[in-house]
Predicted model as a PDB file, atoms N, CA, C, CB and O in Angstrom, pLDDT in the B-factor column:
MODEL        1                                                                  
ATOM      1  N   UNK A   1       0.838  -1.182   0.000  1.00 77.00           N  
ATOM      2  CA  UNK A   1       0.000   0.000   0.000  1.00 77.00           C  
ATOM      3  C   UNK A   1       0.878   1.238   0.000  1.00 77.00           C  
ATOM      4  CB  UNK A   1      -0.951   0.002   1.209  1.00 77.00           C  
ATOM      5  O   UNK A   1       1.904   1.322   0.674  1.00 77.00           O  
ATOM      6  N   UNK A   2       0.452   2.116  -0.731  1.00 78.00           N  
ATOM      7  CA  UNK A   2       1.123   3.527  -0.719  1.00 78.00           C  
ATOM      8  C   UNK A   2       0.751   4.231   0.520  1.00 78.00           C  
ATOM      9  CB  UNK A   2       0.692   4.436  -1.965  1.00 78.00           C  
ATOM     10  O   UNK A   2       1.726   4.818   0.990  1.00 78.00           O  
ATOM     11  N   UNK A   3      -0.096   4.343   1.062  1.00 75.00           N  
ATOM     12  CA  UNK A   3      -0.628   5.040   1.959  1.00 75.00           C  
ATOM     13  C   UNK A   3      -2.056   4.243   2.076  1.00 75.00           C  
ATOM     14  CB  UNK A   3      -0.623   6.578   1.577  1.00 75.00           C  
ATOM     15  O   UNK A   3      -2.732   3.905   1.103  1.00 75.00           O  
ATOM     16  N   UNK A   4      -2.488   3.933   3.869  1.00 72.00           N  
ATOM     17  CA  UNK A   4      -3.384   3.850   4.268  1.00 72.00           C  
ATOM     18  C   UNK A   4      -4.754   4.181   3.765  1.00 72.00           C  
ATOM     19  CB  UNK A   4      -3.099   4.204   5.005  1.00 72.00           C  
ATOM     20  O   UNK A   4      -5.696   3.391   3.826  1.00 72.00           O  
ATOM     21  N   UNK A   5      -4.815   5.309   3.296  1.00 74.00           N  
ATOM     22  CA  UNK A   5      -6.173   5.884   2.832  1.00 74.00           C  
ATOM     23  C   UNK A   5      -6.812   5.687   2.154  1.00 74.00           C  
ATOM     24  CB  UNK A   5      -6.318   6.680   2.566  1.00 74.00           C  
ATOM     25  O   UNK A   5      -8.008   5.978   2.125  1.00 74.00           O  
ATOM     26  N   UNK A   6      -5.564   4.580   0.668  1.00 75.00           N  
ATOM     27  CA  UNK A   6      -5.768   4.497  -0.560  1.00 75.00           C  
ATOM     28  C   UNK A   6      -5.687   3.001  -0.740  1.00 75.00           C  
ATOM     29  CB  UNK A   6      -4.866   5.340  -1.342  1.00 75.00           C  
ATOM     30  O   UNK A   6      -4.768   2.273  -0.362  1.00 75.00           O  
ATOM     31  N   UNK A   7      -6.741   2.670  -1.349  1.00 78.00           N  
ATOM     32  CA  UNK A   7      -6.832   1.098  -1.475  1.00 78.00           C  
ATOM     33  C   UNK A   7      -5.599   0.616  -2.986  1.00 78.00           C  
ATOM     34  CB  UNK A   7      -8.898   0.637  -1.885  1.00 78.00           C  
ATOM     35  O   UNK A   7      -5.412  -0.540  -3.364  1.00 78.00           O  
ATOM     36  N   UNK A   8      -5.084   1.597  -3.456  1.00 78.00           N  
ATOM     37  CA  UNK A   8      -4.023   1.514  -4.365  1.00 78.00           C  
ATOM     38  C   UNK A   8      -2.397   0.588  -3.789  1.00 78.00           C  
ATOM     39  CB  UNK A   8      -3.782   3.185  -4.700  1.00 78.00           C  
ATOM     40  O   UNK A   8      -1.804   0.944  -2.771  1.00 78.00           O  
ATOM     41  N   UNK A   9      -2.048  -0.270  -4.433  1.00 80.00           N  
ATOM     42  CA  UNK A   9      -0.772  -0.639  -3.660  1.00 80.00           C  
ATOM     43  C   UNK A   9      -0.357  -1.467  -5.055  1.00 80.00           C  
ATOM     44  CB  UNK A   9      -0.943  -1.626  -1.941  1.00 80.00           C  
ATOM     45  O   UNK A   9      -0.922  -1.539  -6.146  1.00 80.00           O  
ATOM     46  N   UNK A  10       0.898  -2.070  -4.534  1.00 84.00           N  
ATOM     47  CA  UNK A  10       1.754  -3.111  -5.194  1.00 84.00           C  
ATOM     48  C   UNK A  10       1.814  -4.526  -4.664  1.00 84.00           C  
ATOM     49  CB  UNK A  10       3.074  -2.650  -5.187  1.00 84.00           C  
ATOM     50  O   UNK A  10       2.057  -4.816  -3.492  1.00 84.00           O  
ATOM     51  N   UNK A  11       1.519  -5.541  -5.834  1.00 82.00           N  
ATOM     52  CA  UNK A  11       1.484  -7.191  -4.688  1.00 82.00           C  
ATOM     53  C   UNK A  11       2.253  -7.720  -5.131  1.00 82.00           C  
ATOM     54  CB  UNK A  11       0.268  -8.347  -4.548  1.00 82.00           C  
ATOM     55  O   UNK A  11       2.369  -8.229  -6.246  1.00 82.00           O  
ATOM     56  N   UNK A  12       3.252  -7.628  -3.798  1.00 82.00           N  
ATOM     57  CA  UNK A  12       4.454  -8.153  -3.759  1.00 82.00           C  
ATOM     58  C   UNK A  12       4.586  -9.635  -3.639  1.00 82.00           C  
ATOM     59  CB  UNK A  12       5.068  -7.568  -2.805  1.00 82.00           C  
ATOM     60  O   UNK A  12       5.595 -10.222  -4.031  1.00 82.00           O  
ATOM     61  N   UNK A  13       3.471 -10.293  -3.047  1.00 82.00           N  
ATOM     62  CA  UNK A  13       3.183 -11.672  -3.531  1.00 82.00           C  
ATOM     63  C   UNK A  13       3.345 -12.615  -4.579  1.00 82.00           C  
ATOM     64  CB  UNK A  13       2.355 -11.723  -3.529  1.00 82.00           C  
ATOM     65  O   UNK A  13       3.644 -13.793  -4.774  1.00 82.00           O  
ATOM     66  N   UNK A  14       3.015 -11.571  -5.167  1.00 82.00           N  
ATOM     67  CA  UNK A  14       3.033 -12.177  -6.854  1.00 82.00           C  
ATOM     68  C   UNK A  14       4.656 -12.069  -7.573  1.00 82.00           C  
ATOM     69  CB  UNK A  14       1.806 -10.993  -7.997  1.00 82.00           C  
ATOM     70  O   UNK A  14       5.164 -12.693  -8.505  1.00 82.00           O  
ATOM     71  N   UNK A  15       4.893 -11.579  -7.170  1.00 81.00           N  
ATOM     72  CA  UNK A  15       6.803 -11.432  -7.103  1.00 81.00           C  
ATOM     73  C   UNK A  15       7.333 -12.629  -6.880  1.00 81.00           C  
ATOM     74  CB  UNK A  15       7.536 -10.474  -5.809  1.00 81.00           C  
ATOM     75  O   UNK A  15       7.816 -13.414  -7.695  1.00 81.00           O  
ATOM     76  N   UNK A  16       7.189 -12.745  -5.468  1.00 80.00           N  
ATOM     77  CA  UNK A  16       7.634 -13.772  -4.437  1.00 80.00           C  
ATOM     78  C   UNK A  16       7.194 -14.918  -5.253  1.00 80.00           C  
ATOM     79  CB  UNK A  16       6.947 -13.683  -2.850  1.00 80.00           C  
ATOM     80  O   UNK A  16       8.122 -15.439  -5.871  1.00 80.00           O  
ATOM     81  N   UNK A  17       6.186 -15.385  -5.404  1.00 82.00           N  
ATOM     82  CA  UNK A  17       5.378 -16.827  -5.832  1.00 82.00           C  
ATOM     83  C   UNK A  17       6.331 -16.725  -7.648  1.00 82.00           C  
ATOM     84  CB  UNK A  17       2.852 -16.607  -5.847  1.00 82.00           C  
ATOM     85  O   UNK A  17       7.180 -17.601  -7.812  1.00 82.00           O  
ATOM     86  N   UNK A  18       6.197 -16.051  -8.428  1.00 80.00           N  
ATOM     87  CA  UNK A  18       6.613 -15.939  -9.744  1.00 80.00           C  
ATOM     88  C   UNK A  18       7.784 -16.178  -9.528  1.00 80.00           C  
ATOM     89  CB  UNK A  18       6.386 -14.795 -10.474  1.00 80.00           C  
ATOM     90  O   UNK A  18       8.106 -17.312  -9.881  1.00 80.00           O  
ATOM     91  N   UNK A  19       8.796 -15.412  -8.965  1.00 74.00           N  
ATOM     92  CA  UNK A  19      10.299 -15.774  -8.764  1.00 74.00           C  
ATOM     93  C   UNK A  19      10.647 -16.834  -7.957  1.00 74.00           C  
ATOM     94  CB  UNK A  19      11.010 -14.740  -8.230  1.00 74.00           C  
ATOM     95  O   UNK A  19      11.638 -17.471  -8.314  1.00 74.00           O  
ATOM     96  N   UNK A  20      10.038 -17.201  -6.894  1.00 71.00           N  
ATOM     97  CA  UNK A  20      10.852 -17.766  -5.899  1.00 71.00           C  
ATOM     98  C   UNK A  20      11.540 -16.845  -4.837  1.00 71.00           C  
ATOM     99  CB  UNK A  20      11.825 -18.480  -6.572  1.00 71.00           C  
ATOM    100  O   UNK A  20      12.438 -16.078  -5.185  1.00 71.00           O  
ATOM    101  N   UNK A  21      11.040 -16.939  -3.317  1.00 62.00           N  
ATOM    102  CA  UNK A  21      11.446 -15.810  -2.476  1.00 62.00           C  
ATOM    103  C   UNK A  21      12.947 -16.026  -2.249  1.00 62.00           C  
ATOM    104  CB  UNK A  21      10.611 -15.735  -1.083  1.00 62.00           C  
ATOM    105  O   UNK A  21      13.512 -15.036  -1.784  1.00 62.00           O  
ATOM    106  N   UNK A  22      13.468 -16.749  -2.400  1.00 67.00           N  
ATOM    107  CA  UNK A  22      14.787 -17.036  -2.203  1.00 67.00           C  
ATOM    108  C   UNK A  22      16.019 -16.239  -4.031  1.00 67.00           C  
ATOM    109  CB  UNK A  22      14.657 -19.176  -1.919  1.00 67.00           C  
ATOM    110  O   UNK A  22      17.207 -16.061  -4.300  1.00 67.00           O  
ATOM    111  N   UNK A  23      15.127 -16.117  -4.478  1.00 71.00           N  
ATOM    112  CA  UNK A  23      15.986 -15.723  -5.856  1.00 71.00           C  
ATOM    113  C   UNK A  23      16.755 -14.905  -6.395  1.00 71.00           C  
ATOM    114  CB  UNK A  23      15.526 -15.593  -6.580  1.00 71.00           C  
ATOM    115  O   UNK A  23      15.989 -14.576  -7.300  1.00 71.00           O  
ATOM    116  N   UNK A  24      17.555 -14.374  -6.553  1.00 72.00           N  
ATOM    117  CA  UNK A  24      18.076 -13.288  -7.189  1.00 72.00           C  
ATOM    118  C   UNK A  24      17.556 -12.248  -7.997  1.00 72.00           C  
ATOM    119  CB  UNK A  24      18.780 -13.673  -7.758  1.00 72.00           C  
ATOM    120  O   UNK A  24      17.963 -11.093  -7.869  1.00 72.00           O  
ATOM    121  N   UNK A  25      16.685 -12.567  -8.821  1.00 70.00           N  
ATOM    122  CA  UNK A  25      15.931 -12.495  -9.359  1.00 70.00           C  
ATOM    123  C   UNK A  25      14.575 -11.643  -8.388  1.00 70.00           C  
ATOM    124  CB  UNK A  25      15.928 -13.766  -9.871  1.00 70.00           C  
ATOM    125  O   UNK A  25      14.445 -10.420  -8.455  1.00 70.00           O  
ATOM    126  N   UNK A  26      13.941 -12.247  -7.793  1.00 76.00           N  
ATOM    127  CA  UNK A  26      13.175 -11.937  -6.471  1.00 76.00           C  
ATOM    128  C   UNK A  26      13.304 -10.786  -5.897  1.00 76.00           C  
ATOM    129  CB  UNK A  26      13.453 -12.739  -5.494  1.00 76.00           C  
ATOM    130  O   UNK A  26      12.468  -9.912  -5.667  1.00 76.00           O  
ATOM    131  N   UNK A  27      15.175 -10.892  -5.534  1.00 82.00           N  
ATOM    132  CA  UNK A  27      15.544  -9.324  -4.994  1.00 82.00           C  
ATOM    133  C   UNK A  27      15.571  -8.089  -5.773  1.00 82.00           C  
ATOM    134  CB  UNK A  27      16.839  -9.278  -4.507  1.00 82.00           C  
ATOM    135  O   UNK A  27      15.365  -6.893  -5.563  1.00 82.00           O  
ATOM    136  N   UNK A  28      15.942  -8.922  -6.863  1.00 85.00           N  
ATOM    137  CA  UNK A  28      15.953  -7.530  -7.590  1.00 85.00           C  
ATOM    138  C   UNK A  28      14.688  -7.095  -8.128  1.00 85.00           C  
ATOM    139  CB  UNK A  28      16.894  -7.514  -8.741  1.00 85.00           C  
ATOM    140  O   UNK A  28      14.710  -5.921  -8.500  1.00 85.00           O  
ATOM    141  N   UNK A  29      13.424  -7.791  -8.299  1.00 86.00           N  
ATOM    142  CA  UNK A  29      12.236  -7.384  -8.866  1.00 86.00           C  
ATOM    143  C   UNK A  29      11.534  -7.153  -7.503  1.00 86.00           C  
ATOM    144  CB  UNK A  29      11.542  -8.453  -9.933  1.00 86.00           C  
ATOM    145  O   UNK A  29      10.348  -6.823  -7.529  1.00 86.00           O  
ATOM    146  N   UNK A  30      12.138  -7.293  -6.373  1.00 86.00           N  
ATOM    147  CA  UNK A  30      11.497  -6.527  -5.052  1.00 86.00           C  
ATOM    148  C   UNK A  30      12.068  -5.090  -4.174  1.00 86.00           C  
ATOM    149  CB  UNK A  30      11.539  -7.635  -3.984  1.00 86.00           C  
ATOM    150  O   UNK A  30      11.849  -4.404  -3.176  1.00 86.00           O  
ATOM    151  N   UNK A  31      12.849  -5.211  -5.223  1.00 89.00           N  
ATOM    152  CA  UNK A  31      13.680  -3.680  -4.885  1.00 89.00           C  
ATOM    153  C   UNK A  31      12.726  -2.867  -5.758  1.00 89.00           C  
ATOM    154  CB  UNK A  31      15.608  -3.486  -5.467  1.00 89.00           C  
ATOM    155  O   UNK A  31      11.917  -2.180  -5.133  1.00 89.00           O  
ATOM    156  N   UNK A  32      12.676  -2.820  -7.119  1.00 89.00           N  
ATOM    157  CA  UNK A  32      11.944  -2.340  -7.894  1.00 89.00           C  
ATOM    158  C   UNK A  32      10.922  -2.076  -7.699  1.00 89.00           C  
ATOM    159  CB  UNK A  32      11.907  -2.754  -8.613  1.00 89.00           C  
ATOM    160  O   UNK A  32      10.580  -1.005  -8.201  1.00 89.00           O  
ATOM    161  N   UNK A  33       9.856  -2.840  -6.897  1.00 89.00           N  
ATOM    162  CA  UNK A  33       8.807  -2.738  -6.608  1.00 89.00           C  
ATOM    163  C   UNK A  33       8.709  -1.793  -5.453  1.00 89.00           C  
ATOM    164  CB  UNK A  33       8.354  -3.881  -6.497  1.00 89.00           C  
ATOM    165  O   UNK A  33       7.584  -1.321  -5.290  1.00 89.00           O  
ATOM    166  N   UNK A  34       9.929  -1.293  -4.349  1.00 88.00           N  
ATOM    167  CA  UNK A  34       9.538  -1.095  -3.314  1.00 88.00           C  
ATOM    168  C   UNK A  34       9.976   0.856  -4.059  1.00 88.00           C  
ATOM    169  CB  UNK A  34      10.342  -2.132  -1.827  1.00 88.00           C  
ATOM    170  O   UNK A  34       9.484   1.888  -3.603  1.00 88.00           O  
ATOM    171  N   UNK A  35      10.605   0.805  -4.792  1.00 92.00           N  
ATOM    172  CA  UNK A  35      11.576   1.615  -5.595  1.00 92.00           C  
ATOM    173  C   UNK A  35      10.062   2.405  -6.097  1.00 92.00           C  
ATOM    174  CB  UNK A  35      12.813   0.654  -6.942  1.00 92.00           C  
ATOM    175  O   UNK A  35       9.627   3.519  -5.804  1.00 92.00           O  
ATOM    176  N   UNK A  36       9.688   1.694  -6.667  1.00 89.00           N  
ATOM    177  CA  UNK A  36       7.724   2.018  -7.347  1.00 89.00           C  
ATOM    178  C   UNK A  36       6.989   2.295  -6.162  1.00 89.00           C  
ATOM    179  CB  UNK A  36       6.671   0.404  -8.196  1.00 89.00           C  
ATOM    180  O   UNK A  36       6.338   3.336  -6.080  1.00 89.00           O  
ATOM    181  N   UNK A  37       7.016   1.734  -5.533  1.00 87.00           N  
ATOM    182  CA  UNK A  37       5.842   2.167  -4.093  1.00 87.00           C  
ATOM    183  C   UNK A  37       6.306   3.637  -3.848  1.00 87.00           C  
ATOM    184  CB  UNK A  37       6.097   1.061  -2.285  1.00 87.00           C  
ATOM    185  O   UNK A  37       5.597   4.609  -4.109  1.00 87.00           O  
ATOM    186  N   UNK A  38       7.507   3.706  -3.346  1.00 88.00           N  
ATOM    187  CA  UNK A  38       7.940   5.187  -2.751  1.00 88.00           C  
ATOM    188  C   UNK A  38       7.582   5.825  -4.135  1.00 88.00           C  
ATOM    189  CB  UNK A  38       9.795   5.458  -2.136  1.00 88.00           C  
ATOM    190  O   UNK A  38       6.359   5.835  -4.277  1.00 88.00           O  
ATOM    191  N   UNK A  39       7.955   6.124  -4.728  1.00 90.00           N  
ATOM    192  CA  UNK A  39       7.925   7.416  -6.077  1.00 90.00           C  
ATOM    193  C   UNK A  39       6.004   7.314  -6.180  1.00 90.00           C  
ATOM    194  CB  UNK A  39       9.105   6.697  -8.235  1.00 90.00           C  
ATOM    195  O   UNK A  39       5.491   8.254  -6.788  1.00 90.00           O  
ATOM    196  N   UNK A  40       5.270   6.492  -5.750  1.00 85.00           N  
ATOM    197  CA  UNK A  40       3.765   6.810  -5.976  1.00 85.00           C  
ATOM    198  C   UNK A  40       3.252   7.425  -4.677  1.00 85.00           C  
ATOM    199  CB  UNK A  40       2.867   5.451  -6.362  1.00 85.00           C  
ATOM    200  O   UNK A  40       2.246   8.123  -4.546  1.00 85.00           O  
ATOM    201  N   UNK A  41       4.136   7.035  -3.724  1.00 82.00           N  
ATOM    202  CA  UNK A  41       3.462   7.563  -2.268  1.00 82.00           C  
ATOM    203  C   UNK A  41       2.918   8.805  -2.329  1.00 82.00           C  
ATOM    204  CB  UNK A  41       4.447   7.677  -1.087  1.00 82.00           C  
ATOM    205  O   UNK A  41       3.641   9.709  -2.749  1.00 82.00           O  
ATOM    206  N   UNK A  42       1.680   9.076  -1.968  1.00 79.00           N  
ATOM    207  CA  UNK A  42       1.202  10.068  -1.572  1.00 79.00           C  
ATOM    208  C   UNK A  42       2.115  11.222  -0.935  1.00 79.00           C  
ATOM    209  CB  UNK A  42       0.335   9.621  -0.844  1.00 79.00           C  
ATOM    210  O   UNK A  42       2.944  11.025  -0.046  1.00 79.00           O  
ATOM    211  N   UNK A  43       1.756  12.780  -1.685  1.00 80.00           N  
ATOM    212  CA  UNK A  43       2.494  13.384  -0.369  1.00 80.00           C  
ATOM    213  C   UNK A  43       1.890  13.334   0.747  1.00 80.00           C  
ATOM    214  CB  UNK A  43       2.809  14.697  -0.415  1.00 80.00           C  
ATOM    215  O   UNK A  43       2.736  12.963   1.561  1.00 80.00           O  
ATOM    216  N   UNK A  44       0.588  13.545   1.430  1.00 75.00           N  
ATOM    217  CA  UNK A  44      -0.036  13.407   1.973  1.00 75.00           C  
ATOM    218  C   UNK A  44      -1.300  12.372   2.663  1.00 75.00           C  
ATOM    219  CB  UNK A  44       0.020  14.039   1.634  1.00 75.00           C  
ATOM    220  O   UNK A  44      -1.902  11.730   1.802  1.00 75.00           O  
ATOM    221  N   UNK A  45      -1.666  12.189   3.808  1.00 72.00           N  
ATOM    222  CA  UNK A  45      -2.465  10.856   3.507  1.00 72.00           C  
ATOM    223  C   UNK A  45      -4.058  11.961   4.084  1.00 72.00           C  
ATOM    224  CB  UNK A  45      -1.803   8.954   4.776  1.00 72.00           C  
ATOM    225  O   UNK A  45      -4.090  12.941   4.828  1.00 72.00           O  
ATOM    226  N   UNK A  46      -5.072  11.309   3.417  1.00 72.00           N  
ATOM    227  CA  UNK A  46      -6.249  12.569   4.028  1.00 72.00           C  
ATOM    228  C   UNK A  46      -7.167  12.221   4.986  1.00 72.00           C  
ATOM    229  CB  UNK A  46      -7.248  13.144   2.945  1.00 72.00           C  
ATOM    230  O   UNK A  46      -8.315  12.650   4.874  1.00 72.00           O  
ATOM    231  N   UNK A  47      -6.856  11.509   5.921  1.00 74.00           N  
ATOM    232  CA  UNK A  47      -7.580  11.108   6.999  1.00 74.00           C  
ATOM    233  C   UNK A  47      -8.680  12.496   7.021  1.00 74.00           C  
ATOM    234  CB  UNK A  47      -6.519  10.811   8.441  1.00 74.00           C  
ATOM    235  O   UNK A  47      -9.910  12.460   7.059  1.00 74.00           O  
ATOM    236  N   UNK A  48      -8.185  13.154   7.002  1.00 76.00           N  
ATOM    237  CA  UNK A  48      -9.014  14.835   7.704  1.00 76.00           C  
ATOM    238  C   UNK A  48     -10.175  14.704   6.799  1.00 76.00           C  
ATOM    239  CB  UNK A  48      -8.024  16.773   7.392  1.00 76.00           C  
ATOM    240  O   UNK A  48     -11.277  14.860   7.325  1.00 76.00           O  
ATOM    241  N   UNK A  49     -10.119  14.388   5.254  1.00 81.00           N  
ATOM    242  CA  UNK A  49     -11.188  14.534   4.363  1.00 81.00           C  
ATOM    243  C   UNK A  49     -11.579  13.401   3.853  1.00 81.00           C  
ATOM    244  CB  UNK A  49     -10.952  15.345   3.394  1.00 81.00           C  
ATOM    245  O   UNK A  49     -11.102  12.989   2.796  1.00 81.00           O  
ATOM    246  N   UNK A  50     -12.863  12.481   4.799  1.00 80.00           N  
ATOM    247  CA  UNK A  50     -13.147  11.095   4.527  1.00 80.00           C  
ATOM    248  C   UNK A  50     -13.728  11.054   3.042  1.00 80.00           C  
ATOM    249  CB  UNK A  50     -14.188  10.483   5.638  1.00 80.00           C  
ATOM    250  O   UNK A  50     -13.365  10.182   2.253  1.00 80.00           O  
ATOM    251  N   UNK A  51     -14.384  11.759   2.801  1.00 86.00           N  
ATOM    252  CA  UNK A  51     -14.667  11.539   1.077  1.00 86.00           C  
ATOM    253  C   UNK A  51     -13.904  11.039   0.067  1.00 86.00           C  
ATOM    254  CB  UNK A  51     -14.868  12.616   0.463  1.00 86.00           C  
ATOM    255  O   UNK A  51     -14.334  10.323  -0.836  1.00 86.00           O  
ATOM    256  N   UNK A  52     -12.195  11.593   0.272  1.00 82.00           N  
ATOM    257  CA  UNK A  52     -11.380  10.963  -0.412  1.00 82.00           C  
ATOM    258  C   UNK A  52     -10.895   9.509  -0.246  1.00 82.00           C  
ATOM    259  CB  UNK A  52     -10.539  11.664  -0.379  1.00 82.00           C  
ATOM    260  O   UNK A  52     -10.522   8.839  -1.209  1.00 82.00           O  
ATOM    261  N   UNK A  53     -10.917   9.059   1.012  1.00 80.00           N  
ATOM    262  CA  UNK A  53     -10.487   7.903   1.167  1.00 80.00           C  
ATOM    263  C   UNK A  53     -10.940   6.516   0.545  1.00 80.00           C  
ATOM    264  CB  UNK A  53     -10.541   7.881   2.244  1.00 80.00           C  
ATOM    265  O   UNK A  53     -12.030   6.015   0.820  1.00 80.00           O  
ATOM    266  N   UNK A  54     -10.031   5.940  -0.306  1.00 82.00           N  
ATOM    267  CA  UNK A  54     -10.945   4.701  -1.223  1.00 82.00           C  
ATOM    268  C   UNK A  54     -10.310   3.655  -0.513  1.00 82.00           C  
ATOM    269  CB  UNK A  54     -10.737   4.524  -3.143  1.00 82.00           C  
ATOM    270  O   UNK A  54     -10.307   2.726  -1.320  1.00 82.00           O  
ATOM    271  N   UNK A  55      -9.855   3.329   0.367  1.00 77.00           N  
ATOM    272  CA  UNK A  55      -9.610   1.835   1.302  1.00 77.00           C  
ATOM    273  C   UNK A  55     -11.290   1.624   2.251  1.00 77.00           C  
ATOM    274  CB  UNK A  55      -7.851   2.151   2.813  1.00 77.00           C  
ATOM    275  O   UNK A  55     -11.944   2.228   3.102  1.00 77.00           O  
ATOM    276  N   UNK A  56     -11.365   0.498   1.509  1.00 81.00           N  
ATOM    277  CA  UNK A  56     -12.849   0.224   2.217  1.00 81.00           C  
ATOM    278  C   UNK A  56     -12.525  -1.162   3.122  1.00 81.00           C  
ATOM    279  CB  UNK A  56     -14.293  -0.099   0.878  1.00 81.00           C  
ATOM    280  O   UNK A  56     -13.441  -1.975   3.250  1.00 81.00           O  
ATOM    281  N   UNK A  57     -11.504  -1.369   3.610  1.00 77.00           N  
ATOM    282  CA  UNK A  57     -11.220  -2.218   4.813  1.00 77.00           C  
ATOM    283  C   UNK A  57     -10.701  -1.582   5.856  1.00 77.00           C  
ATOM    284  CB  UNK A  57     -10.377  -3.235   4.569  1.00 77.00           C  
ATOM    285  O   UNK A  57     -10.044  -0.554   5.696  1.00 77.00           O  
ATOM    286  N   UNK A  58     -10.938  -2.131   7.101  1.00 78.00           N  
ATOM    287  CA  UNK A  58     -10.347  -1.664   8.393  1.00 78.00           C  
ATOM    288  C   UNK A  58      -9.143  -1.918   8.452  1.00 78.00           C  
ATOM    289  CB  UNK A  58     -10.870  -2.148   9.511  1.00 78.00           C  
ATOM    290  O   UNK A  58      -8.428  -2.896   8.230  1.00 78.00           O  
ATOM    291  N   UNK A  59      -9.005  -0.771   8.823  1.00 75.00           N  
ATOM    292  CA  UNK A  59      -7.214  -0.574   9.412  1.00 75.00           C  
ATOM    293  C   UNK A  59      -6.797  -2.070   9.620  1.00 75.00           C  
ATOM    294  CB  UNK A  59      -6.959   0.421  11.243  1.00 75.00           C  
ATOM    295  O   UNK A  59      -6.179  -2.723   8.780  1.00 75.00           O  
ATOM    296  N   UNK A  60      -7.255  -2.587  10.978  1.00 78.00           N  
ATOM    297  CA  UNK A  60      -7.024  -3.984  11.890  1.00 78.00           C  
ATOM    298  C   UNK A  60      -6.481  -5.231  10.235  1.00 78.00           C  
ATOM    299  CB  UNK A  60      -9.197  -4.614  13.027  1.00 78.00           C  
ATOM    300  O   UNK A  60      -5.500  -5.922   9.959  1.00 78.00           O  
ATOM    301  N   UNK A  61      -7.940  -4.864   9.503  1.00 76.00           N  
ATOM    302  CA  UNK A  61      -7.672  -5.843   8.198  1.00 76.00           C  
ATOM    303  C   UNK A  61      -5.923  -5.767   6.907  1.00 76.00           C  
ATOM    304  CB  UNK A  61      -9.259  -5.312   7.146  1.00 76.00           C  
ATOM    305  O   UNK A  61      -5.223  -6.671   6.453  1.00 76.00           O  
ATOM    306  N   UNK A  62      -5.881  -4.712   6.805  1.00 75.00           N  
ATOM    307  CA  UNK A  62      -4.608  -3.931   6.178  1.00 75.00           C  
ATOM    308  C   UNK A  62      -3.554  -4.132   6.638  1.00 75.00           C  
ATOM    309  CB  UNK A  62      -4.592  -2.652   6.201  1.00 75.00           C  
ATOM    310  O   UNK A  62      -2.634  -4.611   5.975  1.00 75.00           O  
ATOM    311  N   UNK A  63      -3.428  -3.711   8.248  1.00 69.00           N  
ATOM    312  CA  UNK A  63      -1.887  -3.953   9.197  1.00 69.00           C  
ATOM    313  C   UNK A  63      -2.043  -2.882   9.609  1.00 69.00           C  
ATOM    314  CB  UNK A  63      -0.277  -4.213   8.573  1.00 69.00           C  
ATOM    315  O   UNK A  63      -1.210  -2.590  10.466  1.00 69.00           O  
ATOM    316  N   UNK A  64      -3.012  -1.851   9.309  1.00 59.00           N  
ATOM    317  CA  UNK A  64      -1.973  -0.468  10.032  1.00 59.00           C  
ATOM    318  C   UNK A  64      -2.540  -0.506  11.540  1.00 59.00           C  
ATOM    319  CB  UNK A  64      -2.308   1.490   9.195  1.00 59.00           C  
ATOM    320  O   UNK A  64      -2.104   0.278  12.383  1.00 59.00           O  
TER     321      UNK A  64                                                      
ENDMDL                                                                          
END                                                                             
């Protein structure tokens, strides 16, 4: 997830299972991915303005 607010993210799962978590390969297409998460992050997250928020699961469900 980029930010909490936003039901938008990257599944890094599908990395892991496609490569093999142990792989070389793995690391380097999970660097990339994490490389992609930051450069989309929100500057901001908008708790303050619930209208915007498109995560329609509970926090508890997500991790945060």
């Amino acid at each position: 997830k980029y930010c909490l607010c936003y039901e938008d993210g990257i599944d890094l799962k599908h990395i892991l299972r496609e490569t093999g978590a142990n792989s070389m390969m793995s690391g380097q297409q999970l660097l990339f991915a994490f490389r992609e998460a930051v450069s989309r992050k929100p500057v901001a997250h908008c708790f303050e303005t619930p209208d915007r928020i498109s995560e329609q699961h509970e926090m508890s469900r997500i991790g945060g």
